[in-house]
Structures are given as structure tokens and as C-alpha cells.
DRENDO-1510 file (C-alpha; in Angstrom, 1 decimal, always signed):
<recs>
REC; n; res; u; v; w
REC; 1; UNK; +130.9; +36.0; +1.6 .
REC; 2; UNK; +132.8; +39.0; +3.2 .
REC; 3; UNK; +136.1; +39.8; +1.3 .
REC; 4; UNK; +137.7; +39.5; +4.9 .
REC; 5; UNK; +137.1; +35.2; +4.2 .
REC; 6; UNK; +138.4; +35.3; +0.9 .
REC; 7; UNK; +141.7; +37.6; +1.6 .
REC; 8; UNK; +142.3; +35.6; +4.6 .
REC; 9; UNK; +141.7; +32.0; +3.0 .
REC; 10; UNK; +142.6; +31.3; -0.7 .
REC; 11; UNK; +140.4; +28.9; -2.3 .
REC; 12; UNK; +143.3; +26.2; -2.5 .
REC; 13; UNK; +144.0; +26.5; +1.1 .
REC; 14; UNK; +140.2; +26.2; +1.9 .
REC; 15; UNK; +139.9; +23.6; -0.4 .
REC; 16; UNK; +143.1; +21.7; +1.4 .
REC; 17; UNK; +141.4; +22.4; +5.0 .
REC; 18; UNK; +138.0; +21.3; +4.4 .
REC; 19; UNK; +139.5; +18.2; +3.0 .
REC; 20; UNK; +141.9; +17.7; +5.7 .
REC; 21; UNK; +138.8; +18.3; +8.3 .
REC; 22; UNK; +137.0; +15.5; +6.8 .
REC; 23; UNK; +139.9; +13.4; +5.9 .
REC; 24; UNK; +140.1; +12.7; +9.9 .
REC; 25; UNK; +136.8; +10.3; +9.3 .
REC; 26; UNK; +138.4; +8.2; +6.9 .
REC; 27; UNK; +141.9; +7.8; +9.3 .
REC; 28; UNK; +139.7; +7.3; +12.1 .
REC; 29; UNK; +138.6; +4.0; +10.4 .
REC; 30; UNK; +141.1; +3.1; +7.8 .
REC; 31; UNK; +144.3; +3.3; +9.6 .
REC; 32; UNK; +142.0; +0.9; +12.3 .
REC; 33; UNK; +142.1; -2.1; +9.8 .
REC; 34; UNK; +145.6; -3.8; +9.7 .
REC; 35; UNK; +145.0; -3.3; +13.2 .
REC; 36; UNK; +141.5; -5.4; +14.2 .
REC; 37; UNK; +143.2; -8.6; +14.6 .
REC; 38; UNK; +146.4; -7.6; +17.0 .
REC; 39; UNK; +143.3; -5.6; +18.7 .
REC; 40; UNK; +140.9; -8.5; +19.2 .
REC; 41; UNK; +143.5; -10.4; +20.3 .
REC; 42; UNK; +144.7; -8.3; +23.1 .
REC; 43; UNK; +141.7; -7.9; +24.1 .
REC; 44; UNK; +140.3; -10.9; +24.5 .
REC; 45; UNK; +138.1; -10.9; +21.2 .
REC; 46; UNK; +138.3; -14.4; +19.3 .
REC; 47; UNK; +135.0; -13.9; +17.0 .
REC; 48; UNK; +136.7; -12.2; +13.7 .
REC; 49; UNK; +133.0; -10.7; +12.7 .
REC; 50; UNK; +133.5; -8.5; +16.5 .
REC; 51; UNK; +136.5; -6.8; +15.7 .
REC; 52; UNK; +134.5; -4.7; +13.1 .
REC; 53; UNK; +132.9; -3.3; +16.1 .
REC; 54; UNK; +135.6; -0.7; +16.8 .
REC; 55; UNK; +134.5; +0.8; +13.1 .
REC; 56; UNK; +130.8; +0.7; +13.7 .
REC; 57; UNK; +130.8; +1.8; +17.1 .
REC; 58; UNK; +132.9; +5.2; +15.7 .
REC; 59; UNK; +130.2; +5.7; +13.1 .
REC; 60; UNK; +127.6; +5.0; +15.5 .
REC; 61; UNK; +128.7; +7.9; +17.4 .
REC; 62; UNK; +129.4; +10.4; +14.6 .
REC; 63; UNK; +126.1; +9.7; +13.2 .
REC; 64; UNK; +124.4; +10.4; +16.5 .
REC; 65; UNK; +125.6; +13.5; +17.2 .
REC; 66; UNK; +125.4; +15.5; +14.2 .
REC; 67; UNK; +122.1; +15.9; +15.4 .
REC; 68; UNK; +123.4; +18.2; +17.6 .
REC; 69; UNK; +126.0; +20.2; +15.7 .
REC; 70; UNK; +123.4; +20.6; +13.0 .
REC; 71; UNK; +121.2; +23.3; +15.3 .
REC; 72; UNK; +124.3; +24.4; +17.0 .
REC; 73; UNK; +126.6; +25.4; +13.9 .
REC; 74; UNK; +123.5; +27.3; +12.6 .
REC; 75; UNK; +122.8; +29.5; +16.3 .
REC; 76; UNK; +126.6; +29.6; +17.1 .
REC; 77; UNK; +128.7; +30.1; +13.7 .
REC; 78; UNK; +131.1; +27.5; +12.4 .
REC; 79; UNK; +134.0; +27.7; +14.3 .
REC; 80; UNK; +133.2; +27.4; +17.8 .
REC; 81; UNK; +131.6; +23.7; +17.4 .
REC; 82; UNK; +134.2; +22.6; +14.9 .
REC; 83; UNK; +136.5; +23.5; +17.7 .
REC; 84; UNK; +135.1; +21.4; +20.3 .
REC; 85; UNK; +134.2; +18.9; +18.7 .
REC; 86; UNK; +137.6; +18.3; +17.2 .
REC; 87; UNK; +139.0; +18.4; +20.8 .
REC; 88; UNK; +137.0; +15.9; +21.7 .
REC; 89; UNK; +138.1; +14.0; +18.9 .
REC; 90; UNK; +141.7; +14.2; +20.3 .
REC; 91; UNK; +141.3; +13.7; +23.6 .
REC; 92; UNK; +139.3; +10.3; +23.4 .
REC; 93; UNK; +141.7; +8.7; +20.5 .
REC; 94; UNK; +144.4; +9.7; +23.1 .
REC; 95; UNK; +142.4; +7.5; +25.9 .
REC; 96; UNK; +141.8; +5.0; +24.2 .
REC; 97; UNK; +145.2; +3.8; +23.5 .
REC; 98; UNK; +145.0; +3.4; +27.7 .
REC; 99; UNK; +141.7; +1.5; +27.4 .
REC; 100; UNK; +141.9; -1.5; +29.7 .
REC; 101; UNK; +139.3; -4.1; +27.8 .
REC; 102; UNK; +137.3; -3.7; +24.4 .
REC; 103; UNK; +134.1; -2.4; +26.0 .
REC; 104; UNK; +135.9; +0.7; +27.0 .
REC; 105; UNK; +137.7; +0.9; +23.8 .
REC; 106; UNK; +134.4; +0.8; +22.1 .
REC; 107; UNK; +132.9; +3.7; +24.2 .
REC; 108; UNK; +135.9; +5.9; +23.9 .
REC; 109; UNK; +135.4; +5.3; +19.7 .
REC; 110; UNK; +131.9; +5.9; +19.9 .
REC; 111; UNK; +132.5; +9.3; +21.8 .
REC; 112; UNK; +135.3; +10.0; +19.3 .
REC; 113; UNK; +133.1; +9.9; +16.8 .
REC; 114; UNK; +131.0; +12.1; +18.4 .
REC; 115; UNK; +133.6; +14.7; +18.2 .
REC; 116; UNK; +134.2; +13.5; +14.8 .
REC; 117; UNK; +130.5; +14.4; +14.1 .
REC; 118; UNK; +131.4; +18.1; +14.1 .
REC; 119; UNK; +133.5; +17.7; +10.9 .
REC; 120; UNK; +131.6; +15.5; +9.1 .
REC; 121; UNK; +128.2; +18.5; +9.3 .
REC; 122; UNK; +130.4; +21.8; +9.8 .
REC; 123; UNK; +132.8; +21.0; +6.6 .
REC; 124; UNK; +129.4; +20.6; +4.0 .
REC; 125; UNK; +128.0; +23.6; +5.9 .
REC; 126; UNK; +131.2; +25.7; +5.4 .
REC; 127; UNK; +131.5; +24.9; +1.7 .
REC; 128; UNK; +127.4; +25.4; +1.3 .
REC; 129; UNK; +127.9; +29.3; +3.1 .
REC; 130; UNK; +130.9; +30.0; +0.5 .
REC; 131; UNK; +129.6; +28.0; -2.5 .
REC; 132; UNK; +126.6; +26.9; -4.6 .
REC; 133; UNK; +124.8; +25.1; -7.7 .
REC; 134; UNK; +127.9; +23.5; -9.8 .
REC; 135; UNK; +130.8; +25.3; -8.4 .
REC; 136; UNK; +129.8; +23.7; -5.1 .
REC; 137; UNK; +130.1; +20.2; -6.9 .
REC; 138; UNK; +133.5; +21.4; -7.9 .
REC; 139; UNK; +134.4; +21.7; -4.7 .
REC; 140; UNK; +132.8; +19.6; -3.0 .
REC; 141; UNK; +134.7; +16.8; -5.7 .
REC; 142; UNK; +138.1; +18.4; -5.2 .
REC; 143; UNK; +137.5; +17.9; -1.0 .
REC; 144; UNK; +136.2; +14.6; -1.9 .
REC; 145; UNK; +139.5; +14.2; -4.0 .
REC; 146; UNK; +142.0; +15.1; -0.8 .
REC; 147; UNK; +139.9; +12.9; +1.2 .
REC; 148; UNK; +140.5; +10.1; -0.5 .
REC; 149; UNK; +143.9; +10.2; +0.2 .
REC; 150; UNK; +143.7; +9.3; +2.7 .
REC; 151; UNK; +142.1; +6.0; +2.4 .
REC; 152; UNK; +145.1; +5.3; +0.1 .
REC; 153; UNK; +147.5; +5.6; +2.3 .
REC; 154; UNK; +145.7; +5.3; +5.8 .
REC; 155; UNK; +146.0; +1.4; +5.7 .
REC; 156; UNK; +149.8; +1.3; +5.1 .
REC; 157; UNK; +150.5; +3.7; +7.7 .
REC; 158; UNK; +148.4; +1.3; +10.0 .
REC; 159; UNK; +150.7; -1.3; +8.7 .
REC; 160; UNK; +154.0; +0.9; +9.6 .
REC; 161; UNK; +152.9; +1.7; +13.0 .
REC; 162; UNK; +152.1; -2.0; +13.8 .
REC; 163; UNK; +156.0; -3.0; +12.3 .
REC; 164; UNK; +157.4; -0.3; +14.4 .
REC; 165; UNK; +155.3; +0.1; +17.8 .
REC; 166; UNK; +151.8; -1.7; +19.5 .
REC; 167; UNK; +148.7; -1.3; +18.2 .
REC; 168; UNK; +147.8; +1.9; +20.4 .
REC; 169; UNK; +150.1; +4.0; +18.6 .
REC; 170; UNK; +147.7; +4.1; +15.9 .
REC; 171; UNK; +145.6; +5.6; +18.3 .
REC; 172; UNK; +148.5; +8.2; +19.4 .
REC; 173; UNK; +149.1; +9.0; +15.9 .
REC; 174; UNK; +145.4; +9.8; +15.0 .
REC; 175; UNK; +145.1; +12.1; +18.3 .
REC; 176; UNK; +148.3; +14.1; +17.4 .
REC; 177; UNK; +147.2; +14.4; +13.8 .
REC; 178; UNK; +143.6; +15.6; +14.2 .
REC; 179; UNK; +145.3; +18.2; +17.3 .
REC; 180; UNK; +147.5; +19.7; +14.5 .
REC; 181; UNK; +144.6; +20.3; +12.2 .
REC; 182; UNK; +142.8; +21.8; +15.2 .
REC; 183; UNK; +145.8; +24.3; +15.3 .
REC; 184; UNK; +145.5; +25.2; +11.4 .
REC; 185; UNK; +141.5; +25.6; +12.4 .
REC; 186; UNK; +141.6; +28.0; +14.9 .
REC; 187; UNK; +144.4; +30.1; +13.7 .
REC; 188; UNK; +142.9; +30.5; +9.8 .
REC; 189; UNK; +139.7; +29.2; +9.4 .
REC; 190; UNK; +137.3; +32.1; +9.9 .
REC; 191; UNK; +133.9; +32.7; +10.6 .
REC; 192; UNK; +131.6; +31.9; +7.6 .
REC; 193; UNK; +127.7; +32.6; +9.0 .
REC; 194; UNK; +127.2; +36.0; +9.7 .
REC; 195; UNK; +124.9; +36.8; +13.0 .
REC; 196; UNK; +122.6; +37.8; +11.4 .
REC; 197; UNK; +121.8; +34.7; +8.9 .
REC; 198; UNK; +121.9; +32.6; +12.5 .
REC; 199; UNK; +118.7; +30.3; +13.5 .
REC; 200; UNK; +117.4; +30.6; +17.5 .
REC; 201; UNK; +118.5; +27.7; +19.4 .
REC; 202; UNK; +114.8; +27.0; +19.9 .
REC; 203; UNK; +112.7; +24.2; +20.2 .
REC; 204; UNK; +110.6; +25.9; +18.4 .
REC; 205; UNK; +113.6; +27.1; +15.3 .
REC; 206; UNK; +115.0; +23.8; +15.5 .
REC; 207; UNK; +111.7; +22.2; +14.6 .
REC; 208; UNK; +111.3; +24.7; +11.6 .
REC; 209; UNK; +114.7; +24.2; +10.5 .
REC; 210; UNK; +114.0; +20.3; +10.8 .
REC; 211; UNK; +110.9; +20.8; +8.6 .
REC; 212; UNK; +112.3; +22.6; +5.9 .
REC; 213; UNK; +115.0; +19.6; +5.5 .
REC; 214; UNK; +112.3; +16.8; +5.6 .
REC; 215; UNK; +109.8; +18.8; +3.3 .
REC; 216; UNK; +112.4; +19.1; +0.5 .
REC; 217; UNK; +111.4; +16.4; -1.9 .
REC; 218; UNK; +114.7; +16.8; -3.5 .
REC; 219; UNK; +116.8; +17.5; -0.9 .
REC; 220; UNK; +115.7; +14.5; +1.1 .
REC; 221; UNK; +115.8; +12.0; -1.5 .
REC; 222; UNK; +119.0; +12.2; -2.8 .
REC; 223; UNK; +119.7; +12.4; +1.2 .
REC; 224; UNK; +118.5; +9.1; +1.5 .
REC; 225; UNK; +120.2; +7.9; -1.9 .
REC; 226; UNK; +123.6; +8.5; -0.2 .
REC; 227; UNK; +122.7; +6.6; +3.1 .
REC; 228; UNK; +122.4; +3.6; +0.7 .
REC; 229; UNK; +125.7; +4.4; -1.4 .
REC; 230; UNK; +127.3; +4.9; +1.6 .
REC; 231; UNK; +126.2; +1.3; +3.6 .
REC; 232; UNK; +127.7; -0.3; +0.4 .
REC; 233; UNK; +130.7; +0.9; +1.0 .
REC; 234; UNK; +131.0; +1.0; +4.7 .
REC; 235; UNK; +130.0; -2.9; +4.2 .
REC; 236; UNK; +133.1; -3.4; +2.5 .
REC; 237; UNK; +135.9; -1.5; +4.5 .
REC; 238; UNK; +134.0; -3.7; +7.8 .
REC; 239; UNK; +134.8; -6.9; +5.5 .
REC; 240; UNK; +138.0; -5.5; +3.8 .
REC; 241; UNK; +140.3; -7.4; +5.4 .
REC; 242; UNK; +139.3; -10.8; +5.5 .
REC; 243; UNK; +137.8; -10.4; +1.9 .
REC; 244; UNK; +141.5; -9.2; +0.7 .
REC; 245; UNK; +143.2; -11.8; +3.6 .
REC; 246; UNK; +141.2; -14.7; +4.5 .
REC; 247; UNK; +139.7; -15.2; +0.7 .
REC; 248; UNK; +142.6; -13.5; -1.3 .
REC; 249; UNK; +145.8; -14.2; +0.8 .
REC; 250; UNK; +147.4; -10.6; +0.2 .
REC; 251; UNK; +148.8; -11.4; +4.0 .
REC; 252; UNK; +150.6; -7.8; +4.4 .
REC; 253; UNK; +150.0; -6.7; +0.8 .
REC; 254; UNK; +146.5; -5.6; +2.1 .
REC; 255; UNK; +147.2; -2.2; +2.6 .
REC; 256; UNK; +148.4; -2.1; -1.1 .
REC; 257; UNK; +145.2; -3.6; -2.8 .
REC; 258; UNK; +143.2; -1.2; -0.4 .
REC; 259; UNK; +145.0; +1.7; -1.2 .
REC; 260; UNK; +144.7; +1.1; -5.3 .
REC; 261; UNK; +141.0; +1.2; -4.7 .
REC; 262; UNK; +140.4; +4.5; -2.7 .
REC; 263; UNK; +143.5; +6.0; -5.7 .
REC; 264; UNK; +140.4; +5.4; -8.1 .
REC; 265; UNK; +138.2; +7.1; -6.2 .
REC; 266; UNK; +139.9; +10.0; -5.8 .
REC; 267; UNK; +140.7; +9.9; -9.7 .
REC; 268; UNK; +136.9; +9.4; -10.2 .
REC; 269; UNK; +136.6; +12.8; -7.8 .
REC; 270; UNK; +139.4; +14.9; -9.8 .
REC; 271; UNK; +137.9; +14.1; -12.7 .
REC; 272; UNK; +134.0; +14.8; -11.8 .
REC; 273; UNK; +135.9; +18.4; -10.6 .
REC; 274; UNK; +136.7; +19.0; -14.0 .
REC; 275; UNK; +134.0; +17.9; -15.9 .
REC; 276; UNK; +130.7; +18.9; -13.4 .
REC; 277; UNK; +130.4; +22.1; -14.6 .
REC; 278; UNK; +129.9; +21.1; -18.2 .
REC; 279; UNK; +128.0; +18.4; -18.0 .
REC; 280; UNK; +125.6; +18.8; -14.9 .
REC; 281; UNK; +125.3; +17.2; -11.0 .
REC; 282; UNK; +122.5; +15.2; -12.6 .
REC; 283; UNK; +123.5; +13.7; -15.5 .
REC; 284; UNK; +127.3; +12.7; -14.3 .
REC; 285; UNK; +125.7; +10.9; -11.2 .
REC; 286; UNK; +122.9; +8.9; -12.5 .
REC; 287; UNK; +124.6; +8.0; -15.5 .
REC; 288; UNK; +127.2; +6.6; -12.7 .
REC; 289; UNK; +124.6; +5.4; -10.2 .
REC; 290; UNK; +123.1; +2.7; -13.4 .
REC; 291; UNK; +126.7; +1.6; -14.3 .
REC; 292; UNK; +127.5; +1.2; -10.4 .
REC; 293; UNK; +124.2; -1.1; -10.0 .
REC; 294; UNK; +124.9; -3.1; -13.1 .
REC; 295; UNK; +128.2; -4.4; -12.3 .
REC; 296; UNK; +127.7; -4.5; -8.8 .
REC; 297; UNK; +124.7; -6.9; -10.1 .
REC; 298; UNK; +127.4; -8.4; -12.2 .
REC; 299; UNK; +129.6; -8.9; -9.0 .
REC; 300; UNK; +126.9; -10.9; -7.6 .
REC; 301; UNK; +125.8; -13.2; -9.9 .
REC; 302; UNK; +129.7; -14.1; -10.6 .
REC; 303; UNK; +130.3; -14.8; -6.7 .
REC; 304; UNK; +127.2; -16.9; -6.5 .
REC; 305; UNK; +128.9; -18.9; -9.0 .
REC; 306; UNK; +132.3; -19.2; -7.9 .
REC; 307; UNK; +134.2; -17.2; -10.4 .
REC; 308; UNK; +135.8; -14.4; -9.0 .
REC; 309; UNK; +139.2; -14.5; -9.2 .
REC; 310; UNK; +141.4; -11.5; -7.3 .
REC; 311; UNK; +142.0; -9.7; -11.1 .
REC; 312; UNK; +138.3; -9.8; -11.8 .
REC; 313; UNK; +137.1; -9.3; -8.3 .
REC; 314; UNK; +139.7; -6.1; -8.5 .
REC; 315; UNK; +138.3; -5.2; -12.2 .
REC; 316; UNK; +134.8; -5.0; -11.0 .
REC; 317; UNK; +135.2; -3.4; -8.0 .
REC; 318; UNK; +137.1; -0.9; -9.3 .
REC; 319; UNK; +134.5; +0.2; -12.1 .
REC; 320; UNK; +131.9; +0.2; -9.2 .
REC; 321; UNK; +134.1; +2.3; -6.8 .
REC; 322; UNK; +134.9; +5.1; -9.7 .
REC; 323; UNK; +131.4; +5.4; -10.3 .
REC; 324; UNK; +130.7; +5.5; -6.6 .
REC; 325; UNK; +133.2; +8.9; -6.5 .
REC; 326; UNK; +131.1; +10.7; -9.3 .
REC; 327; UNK; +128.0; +9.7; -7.5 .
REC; 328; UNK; +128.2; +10.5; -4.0 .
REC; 329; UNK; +129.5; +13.9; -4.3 .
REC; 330; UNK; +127.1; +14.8; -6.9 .
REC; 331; UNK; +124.3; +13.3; -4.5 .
REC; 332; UNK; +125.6; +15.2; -2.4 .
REC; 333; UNK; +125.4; +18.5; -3.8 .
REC; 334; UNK; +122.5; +18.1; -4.7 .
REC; 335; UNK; +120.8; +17.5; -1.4 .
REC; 336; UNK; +122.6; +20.3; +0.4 .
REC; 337; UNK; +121.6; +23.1; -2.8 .
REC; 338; UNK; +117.8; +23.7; -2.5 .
REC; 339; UNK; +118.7; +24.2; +2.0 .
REC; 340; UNK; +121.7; +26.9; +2.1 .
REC; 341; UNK; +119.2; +28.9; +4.4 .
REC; 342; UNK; +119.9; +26.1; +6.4 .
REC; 343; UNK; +122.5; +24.3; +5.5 .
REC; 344; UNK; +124.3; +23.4; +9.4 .
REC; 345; UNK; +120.5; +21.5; +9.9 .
REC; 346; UNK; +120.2; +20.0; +6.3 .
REC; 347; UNK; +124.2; +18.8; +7.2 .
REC; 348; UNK; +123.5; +17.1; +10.0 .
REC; 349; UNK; +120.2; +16.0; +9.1 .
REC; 350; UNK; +122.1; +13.9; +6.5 .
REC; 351; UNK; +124.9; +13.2; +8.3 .
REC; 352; UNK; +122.5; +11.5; +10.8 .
REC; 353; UNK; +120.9; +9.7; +7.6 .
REC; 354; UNK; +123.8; +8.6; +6.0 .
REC; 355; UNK; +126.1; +7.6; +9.0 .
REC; 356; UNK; +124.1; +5.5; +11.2 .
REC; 357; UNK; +122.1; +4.3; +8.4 .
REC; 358; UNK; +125.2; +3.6; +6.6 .
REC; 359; UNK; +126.5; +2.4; +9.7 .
REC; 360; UNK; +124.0; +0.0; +10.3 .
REC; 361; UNK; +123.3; -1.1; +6.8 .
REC; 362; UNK; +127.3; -1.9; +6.8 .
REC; 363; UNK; +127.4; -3.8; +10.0 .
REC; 364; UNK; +125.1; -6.1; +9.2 .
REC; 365; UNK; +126.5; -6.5; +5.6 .
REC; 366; UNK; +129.9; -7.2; +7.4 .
REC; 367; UNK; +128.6; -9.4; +10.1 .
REC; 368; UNK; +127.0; -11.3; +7.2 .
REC; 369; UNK; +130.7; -12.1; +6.0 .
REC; 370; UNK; +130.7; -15.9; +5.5 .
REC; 371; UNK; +134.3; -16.4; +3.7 .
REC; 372; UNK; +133.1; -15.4; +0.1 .
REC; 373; UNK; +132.4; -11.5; -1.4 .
REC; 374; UNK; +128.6; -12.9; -1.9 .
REC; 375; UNK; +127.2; -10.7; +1.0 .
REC; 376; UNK; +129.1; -7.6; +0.1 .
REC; 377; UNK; +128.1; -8.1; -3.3 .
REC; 378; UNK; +124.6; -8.4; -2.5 .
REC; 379; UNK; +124.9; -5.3; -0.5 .
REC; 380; UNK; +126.4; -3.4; -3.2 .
REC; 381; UNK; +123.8; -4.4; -5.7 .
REC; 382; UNK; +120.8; -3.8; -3.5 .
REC; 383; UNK; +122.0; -0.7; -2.3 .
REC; 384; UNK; +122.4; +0.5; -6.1 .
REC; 385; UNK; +119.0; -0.5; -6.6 .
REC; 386; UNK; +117.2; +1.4; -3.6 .
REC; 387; UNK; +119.8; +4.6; -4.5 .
REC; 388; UNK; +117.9; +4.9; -7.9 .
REC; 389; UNK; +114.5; +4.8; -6.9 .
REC; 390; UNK; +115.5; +7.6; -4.2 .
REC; 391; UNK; +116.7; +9.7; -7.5 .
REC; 392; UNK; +113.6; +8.8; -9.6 .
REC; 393; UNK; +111.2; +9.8; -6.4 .
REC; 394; UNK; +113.2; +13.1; -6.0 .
REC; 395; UNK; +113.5; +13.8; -10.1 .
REC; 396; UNK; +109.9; +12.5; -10.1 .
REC; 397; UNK; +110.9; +9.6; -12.5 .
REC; 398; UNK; +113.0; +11.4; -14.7 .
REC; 399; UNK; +117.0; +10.7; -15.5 .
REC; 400; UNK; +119.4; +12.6; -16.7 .
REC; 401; UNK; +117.3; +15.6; -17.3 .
REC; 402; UNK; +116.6; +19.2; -14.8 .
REC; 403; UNK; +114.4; +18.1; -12.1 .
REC; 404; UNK; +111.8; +19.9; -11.3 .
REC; 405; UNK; +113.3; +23.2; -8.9 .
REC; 406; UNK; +116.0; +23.6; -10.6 .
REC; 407; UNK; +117.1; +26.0; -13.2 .
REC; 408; UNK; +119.1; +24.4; -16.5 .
REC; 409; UNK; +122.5; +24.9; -15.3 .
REC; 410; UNK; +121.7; +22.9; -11.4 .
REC; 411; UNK; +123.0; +26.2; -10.3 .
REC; 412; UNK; +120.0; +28.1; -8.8 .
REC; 413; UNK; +117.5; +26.2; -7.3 .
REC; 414; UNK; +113.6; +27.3; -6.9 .
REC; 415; UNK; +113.0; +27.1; -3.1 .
REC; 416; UNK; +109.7; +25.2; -2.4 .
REC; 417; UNK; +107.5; +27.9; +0.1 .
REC; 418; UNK; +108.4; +26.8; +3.7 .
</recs>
């Protein structure tokens, strides 16, 4: 990288954009969720299980159109996309605080999501054009860390705005937020792709760059292993508030209890930032990814049987949720390091992967919902399960140990001949 980037942008105040950038995701559905019922009931919506449709119809549209951002990020540079598509992240969350029924509000989240898209590729691609092997995992954990923030304290600010205004202030507040970050963007984010490392905007390029991502045994596995982590969890925030209301009767204290559990997660990424570099992407997240499917399997077999109290409900979940921090960034990583020569593609390649499949998986994991945790649990065992065979098919049944690639340190990958 140009010392023009690194005099320009410390690597705190990257660290705190990139974070920030992708921190707009999580408050684009966390600060929704005190909300849904005051929502559905404005809007006409009595079925509880449809008021989880203003999250997945947001993911829905993010995961759509990183399609697009993938191919344009890598022919037109970083900024330019992040710029529009953050714009159009601001101006639909404004709308919809106008919107007159809950079919409009849904399509005015799903096109905000589709700004939202440009984020959720462009921030992984930034990092990948500055960064690689474990010092990319660093990173990559410390962003994770700041974004979890905001999952702790997105729900109580939720909470605030409904005490002190309607529910479309929410909307108001995430429009003015993501506008000021937009601001911060264009005035000291630079360019990070030189011209000439850029891909034609080609049928033809765009097919080649899409090949290299799908050919990558590696890359594509642990790909797919995050689309499963990342339905678990999106199963539970679309069920988190009538698990931790309807079953547990926290009433406001909601916000609280959800808030304790994303602190974890952003413990579990500080400390995977500290400790990546010694012990290895690898061995940090499948040693997390077993312990994540065997209390999640634990989870299960306790809410089949009607013994899960709210301190042992809590006490699982939160083991499972700390692992799930040391996992996913590490995952990751490691399907963005063998594709740096593409890397806005292999972004929103997996972005597409991992958001609508998560999406999806998590919809119908929440629609599931039948006044007990035994369908979240089931997703968050099952989902464990199909994550490790992804990382035995890409480590070619080996655990723990240098996959084949990769040099000792995870730092310098062997780049299969495309």
C-alpha cells in the first residue's frame, strides 16, 4: 500500500472506520427489535412470526446486491461504490419512516439493504488490499470487536427512542447516523486498489473473477462454513425477543440481556485479536467451532426436555456465542486469504453466500418459533454440524493443523493455478 494510505489513515482510525462502516448492518437490525411489535401494530400486522420480516427483508436485499458491488469495487476502486451505496442506505431509512403500510416498509428495507450491501463487501475488500495471512485476522477481529458494539447497545437505544418519540425515529436516527459516517468516508478514506490491479467490467472478467472464487477449495468452503454460523445466529436475533419476552418475561429488560450477549462477543473478538497471531486462524476457530456444536447440542437436548431455566439458557448461550466470535472472523479470514487478486469478487461472492443463505436459513428458523428455544436450538446445533464438515472438506479432513496451501504461519498462501 502507497505510503500516501498509511500517512493519511493511521491504523487505529482505519481500524475505527472499517468497523463503524460495518457496524451500520448490525443497527440496521438491532435497534429494529424493541421496535417490531409497536411496528406490526401500526401497521396492521397481528401475526408476531411477520414482524421478523422487516429483518429478513433488509438481509434479503444486502445479500442480493453484493453481487453487484463485488465486480464494481474491483473495475471502479473502493470508494466510489462505498459512496453510493451508503447514500442509498440513508436515503431509504429516511423514507421509510414516511412508509404508509408494511409492504412499502418492507421494500424500502430491502433497498436499504441494498445500499447496505456496499459495506458489508467493500469493508473485507479494504482490509484484504491493506492486510493479509494473520495480521488480517487481527484486524479483521479488532473490526469485528467495534462492531459488536453495537449490538450491545443498539437494542437499548431502540428502547430510548421508543420512550422518547414513535417508532420512525429509529428510522431517522439510523439515516442521520450512517450520513455522518458517509462524511468521515469521503473526506478520509482513500483509495486502496490502484488502476492498475483493477478487473474489466466484462462479462467475460467478471466470469473469470467468479471462477477463481468458486475453484478455491479453501476459500469456498470456509465461505460456506460462515453462511451456516451466520443462519444460527440470524435465527436467534429474528426470535430474540419473544425468546427473552414471551418465554423469559424480561418485559423492557430485553435490551439488557441482549446487549450482555453481543459484550461477549466482542470480548471473544478482542481477545482472538490478541492471541491469532500466536496460535493460528486454524486452530483458534476449529477448536471453537467443536465447543460451539457441543453445547449448542447441549442446548437442545436440555429444551426438548424442559430444563432451561433463564441462568442456564444465558450460561449456554453465552459459551456458544464467545466461541461463535473466534470462529467467524477466523472463517473469515481464511476464505478471503488465498483471493486478494480478487478480493471485491471473493467479498461479495460471500457476502451473497452468507447473507441470503444466512438470511434464509434464519427466517425459517425464526418462523419455526413455537414459544420454546427448541427450534433455535436445533438451528444452532445443526448449523455447528454442517460448519465442520465445510472445514474438514476445505482442510481435506484435517483439524487443527496447516491445510493444504498454506504456509506454517497461515500467512502466505499457495495460490492454486487459475
Amino acid at each position: 500500500m502507497s505510503d500516501h494510505f498509511t500517512r493519511v489513515l493511521s491504523r487505529p482510525e482505519f481500524i475505527a472506520l472499517i468497523a463503524a462502516l460495518m457496524a451500520v448492518n448490525a443497527l440496521a437490525i438491532d435497534v429494529m427489535l424493541p421496535a417490531l411489535p409497536y411496528m406490526g401494530e401500526a401497521l396492521g400486522i397481528s401475526n408476531e412470526n411477520e414482524r421478523q420480516f422487516v429483518v429478513s427483508a433488509y438481509m434479503l436485499g444486502m445479500g442480493l446486491a453484493v453481487l453487484a458491488f463485488g465486480p464494481l469495487t474491483d473495475r471502479f476502486g473502493r470508494r466510489g461504490p462505498l459512496l453510493v451505496g451508503v447514500a442509498i442506505y440513508v436515503v431509504a431509512a429516511i423514507i421509510a419512516a414516511f412508509a404508509p403500510n408494511f409492504t412499502m416498509l418492507l421494500v424500502l428495507r430491502f433497498i436499504q439493504g441494498m445500499g447496505a450491501a456496499s459495506v458489508r463487501v467493500i469493508s473485507q475488500a479494504v482490509v484484504r488490499d491493506r492486510y493479509s495471512g494473520r495480521e488480517m485476522a487481527e484486524v479483521m477481529s479488532l473490526t469485528f470487536m467495534v462492531f459488536m458494539a453495537i449490538p450491545i447497545i443498539a437494542p437499548g437505544i431502540g428502547q430510548i427512542l421508543l420512550l422518547t418519540g414513535p417508532w420512525q425515529s429509529i428510522f431517522f436516527f439510523m439515516g442521520l447516523l450512517a450520513a455522518a459516517l458517509w462524511v468521515w468516508t469521503f473526506l478520509r478514506l482513500p483509495e486502496t486498489l490502484p488502476v492498475n490491479q483493477r478487473r474489466p467490467l466484462s462479462a467475460r472478467g467478471i466470469l473469470d473473477s467468479f471462477r477463481i472464487v468458486f475453484t478455491n477449495r479453501v476459500a469456498i468452503s470456509y465461505g460456506l462454513a460462515g453462511m451456516f454460523l451466520f443462519g444460527a445466529l440470524f435465527g436467534f436475533i429474528t426470535s430474540a425477543q419473544q425468546i427473552y419476552v414471551d418465554i423469559y418475561g424480561l418485559g423492557v429488560y430485553f435490551p439488557v440481556a441482549f446487549a450482555a450477549m453481543a459484550g461477549l462477543m466482542a470480548i471473544s473478538s478482542f481477545t482472538n485479536s490478541k492471541v491469532v497471531r500466536r496460535f493460528g486462524m486454524r486452530r483458534l476457530s476449529h477448536g471453537a467451532m467443536l465447543i460451539f456444536t457441543a453445547f449448542s447440542g447441549l442446548w437442545l437436548v436440555l429444551a426438548l426436555n424442559d430444563m432451561l431455566p433463564l441462568w442456564l439458557f444465558f450460561s449456554l448461550l453465552a459459551i456458544i456465542m464467545f466461541c461463535f466470535g473466534w470462529s467467524a472472523s477466523n472463517m473469515n479470514s481464511l476464505s478471503m486469504e488465498p483471493l486478494g487478486n480478487v478480493a471485491g469478487t471473493a467479498a461479495s461472492v460471500f457476502g451473497f453466500i452468507q447473507t441470503v443463505g444466512g438470511a434464509l436459513i434464519g427466517s425459517y428458523t425464526g418462523q419455526l418459533f413455537d414459544g420454546t428455544t427448541v427450534p433455535t436450538a436445533t438451528g444452532y446445533f445443526l448449523m455447528g454440524v454442517m460448519a465442520l464438515v465445510c472445514i474438514l472438506i476445505a482442510e481435506k479432513g484435517r483439524l487443527f493443523g496447516v491445510g493444504e496451501g498454506y504456509s506454517k504461519s497461515d500467512a502466505a498462501p499457495i495460490m492454486d493455478a487459475h
